[in-house]
Structure formats: C-alpha cells, structure tokens
ZAMARGU-4260 file (C-alpha; in steps of 0.2 Angstrom, whole numbers, plus 5000, padded with zeros to 4 digits):
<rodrens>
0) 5000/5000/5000 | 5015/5014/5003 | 5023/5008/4986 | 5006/5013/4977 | 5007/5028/4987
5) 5024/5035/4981 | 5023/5029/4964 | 5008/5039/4961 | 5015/5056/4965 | 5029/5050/4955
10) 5019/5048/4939 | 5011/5063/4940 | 5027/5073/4941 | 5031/5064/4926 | 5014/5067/4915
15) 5016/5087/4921 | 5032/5089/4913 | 5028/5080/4897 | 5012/5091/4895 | 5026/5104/4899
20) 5038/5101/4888 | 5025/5099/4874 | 5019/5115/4877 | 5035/5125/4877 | 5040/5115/4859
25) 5023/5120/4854 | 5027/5137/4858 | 5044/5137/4851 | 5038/5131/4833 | 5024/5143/4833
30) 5036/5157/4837 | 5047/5149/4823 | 5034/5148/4812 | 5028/5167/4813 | 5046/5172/4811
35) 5048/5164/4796 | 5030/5171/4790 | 5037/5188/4793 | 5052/5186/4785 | 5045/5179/4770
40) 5030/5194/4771 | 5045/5206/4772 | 5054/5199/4757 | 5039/5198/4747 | 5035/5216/4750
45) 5054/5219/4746 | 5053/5213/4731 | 5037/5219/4724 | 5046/5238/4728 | 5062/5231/4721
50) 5048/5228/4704 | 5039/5244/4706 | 5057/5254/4707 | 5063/5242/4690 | 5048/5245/4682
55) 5048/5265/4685 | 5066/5266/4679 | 5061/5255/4666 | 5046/5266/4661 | 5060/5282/4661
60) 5072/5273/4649 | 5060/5270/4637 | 5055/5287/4635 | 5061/5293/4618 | 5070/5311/4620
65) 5074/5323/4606 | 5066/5326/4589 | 5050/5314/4588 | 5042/5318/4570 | 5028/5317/4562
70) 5016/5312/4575 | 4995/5309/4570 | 4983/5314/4584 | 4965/5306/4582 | 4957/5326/4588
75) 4940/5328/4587 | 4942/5338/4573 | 4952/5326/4563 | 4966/5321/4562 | 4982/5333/4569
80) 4999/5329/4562 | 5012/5338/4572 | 5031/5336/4577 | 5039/5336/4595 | 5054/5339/4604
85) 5058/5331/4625 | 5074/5338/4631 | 5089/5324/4635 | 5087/5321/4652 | 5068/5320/4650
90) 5061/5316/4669 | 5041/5314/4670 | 5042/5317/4689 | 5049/5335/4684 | 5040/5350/4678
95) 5043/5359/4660 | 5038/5375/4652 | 5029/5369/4634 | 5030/5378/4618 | 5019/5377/4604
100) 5024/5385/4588 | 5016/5386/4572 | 5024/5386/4556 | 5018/5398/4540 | 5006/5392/4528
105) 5021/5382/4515 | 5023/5371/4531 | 5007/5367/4535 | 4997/5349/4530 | 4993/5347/4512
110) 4994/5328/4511 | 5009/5315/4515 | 5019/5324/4503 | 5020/5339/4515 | 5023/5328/4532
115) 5038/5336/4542 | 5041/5348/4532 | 5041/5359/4549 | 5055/5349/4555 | 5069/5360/4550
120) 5060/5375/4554 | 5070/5389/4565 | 5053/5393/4575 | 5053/5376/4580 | 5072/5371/4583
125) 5076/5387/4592 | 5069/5385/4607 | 5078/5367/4609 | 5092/5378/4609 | 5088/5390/4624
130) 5098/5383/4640 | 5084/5380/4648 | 5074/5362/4646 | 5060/5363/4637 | 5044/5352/4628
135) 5042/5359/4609 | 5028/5356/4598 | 5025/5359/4582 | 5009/5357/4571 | 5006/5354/4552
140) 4988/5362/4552 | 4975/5362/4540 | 4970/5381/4539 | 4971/5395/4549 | 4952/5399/4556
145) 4943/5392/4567 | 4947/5372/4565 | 4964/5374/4567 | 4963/5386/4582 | 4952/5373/4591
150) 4966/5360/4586 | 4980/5371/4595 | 4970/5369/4608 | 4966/5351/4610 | 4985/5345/4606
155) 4990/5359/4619 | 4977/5351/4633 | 4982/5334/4627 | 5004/5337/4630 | 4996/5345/4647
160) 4987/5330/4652 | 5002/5316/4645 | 5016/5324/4648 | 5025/5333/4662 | 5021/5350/4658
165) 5021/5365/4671 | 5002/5372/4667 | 5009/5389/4674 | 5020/5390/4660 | 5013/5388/4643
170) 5018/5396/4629 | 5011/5398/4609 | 5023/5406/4596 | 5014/5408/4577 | 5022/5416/4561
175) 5013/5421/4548 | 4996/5408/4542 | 5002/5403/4562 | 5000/5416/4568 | 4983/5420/4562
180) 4979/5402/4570 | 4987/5406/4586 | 4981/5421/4591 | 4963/5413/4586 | 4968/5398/4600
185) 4975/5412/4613 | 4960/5420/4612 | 4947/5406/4615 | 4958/5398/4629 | 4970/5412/4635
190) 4969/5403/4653 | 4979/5388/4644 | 4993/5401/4637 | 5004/5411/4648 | 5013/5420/4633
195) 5010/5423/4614 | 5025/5428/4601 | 5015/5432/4588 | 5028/5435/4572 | 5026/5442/4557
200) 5005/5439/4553 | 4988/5447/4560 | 4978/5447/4574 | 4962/5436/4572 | 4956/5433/4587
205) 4951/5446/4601 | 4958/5457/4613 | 4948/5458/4633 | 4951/5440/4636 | 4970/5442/4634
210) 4972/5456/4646 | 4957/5448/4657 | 4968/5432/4660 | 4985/5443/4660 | 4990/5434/4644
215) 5009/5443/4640 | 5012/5445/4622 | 5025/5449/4611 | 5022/5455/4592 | 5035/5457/4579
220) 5034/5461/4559 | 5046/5470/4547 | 5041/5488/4542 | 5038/5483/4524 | 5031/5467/4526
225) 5024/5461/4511 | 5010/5453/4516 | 5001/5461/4529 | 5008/5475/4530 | 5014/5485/4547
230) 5000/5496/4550 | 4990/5483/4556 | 5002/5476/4570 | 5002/5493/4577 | 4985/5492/4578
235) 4984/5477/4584 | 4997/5483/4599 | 4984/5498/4603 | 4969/5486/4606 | 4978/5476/4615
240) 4985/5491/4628 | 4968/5499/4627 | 4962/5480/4634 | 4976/5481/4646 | 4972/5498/4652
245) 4953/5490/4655 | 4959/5479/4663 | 4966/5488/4677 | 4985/5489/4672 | 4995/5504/4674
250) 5008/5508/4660 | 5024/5501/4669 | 5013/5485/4670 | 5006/5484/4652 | 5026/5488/4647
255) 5030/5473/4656 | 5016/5460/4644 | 5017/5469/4628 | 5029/5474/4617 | 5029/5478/4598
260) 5045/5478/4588 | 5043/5483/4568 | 5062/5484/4561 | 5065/5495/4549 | 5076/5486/4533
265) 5091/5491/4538 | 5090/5479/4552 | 5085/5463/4540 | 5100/5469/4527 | 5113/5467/4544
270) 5107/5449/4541 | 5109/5450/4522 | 5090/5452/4519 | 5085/5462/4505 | 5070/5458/4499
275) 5054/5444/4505 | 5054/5454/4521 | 5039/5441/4526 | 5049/5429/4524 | 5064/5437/4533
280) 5053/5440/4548 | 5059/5422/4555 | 5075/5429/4558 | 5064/5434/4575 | 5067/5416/4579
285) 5085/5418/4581 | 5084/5431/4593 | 5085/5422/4611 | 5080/5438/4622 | 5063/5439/4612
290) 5061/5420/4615 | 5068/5424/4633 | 5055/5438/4635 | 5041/5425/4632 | 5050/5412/4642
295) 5049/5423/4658 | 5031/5425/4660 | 5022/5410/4672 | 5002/5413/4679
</rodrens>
C-alpha cells in the first residue's frame, strides 16, 4: 500500500512535465513559424518595391527624347499631324515650360507629301536651343480659322494632360498663316497660354480676354512686310494696351506684357535680307531675348 502511494505522485510529476515540455516546443515552433511568415512577408513586400522601382526606371528609359516627327493625333476635329521635341534628360516626375509653335502656311498639311516639312524650321528648333529644358511642339495644320485654332487647343490640353508639363507656363509662338491660327487659340483659351510671340502675321482673334487672363504678348513684323503690311500690328498693339488699360494695368505694367517691335530694313540687310521681308521675319526666331522675353512669364 506505501509503494502505490509513492509511485503515484511520481507519475504525475512525470505526465506534468511531458504536458510541459509539449507545450514549450509548441510554443517554440509557433514562434518559429511566425518568424519565418514575417520574413517571408518582408521579402515579398521587398521585392514587389524592388519591381515597382525596376519597372519605374524601366518606364524612364523608354521614353524617347529629342526630335519625335511626324506624329497623328485622332482630335475631334480630325486628324492633327504635328512634330515634337523632349529635352535629353527627360524626367516625367519633373515640371517643363511647353511651347507650341506654328509654322507659315508652306509648312502646313497638304497631304503625306508635305509631312515634316516643319522639322527643319527655326521657330521650331530654336527654342531646343535656349539653356533652359523645354517640351516643343509643332503642328502641320490644315488652315488658319477656326478648326485649326480649336486643334492648338486640343494638342496643347492633350501634351498638358500626358506629359509633364508645368500648366503655369505655357507658351504659343505663330508666324505668319500661324499666327493667324494662334492668336485665334489664345483668344478662345487664354487661361491655357501664359505668353504669345505672335511673328510676322495678323491678329484674328480678340483682345479683353487676353488682358482679362494677363496673357503677355510679344508681336514682331518687318516695316515693309509684304504681306500684311505693318499698320496693322500697330493696331493690333493699341487694342491690346487699350484691353490692358481696362483691365486695370498701369503703363509700367502693360510695358511689362506687351511689346511691339517693327524693324525697319536696315536691320534685316545686317542679316543679308534684302528683299521677301515676310519671309525674313523668321530671323525673329534667332533672337533668344525675344524668346527669353516669352520664356519669363508663368500665371
């Protein structure tokens, strides 16, 4: 009867640390097995940042840079062919002023024979030359009323909206049938534009809704145009100030968002122009503190 007595406290000792023991290994492989579920959560999440990062670079390399020609955009007014330019260096996480420059009516679309005939253009190739980094566009339009102004404007929303654009610094430049077109598209969206070099050609749009939306602009024709003429950019230049002055500006301010420069000839024959002083107005395009002028206007 004693030895039954002391061999059942005995056993029980025993069962109690084998119920122990199994607990403490339980516990051991369940720690063990959230370690190794953290680790493994942790490299997975590593890795799919690791892909992310890869994929982002990956997206950045693939960006073309430089000169992309003759580009169609399906527009709801037809089709709009047009060239670009994305400065070396491109970064779409960055902010760019954008350009968009028309070209005179011998550069504009008249079928395939006349695609990128804009390419070689100084109004579009100078300003990828200014030391600052820049977006250029330039389109092959179909006219210079209505329709092609309301293309400017849907190619200028569309660069806005794809590329990395700075919307307080938009800029249009138009010579000659361009800038007919351009100051049309200034006019009916001036909150897009923040400048407008309007180079050798005629105003056709209107006047209050540039000053009303402090639109700066720049104008420029030879004395003896050819084609339009001179008188009429100087009137053009008095609408404009007498918007201004509506407007509220002062003269020191309205100095400061529109100029008017009509060179006489001997300034065209310093650059051995003698004659087509239409066609000479260009030379406007190699001057970078007029193109500077436009570039240092933001909203």
């Amino acid at each position: 009867m004693k030895k039954t007595w002391l061999i059942l406290p005995f056993g029980l000792c025993m069962i109690f640390l084998i119920l122990l023991y199994g607990c403490a290994a339980n516990n051991t492989e369940n720690k063990s097995a959230l370690v190794d579920t953290q680790l493994t959560n942790d490299a997975q999440s590593a890795k799919e940042s690791e892909t992310a990062a890869s994929n982002q670079h990956d997206s950045q390399q693939h960006i073309a840079t430089g000169f992309i020609n003759e580009q169609v955009l399906d527009g709801t007014t037809g089709a709009i062919h047009y060239s670009y330019y994305l400065p070396d260096g491109y970064d779409a996480s960055r902010k760019y002023p954008l350009v968009m420059t028309m070209p005179g009516y011998d550069m504009m679309w008249f079928g395939e024979e006349s695609s990128g005939s804009n390419l070689n253009w100084r109004g579009f190739i100078s300003w990828t030359e200014l030391d600052e980094d820049l977006i250029v566009v330039s389109a092959q339009l179909t006219d210079w009323d209505e329709t092609s102004a309301q293309q400017v404007i849907e190619l200028t929303k569309y660069f806005i909206e794809h590329f990395a654009v700075d919307p307080s610094r938009v800029y249009g430049a138009g010579y000659s049938a361009g800038g007919e077109t351009m100051s049309r598209a200034v006019t009916m969206r001036p909150d897009l534009y923040t400048a407008y070099l309007h180079g050798a050609s005629q105003w056709d749009g209107e006047f209050d809704p540039i000053a009303e939306n402090s639109v700066a602009v720049y104008i420029f024709i030879a004395e003896n145009d050819e084609y339009y003429g001179s008188q009429q950019a100087q009137e053009t230049y008095n609408k404009l100030y007498q918007a201004y002055q509506k407007a509220g500006y002062n003269s020191q301010q309205i100095d400061n968002v529109l100029q008017l420069e009509i060179p006489d000839d001997t300034y065209f024959n310093r650059f051995g122009i003698y004659s087509n002083y239409h066609g000479g107005g260009n030379i406007l395009f190699e001057d970078q503190s007029i193109l500077n002028w436009i570039l240092s206007h933001s909203k």
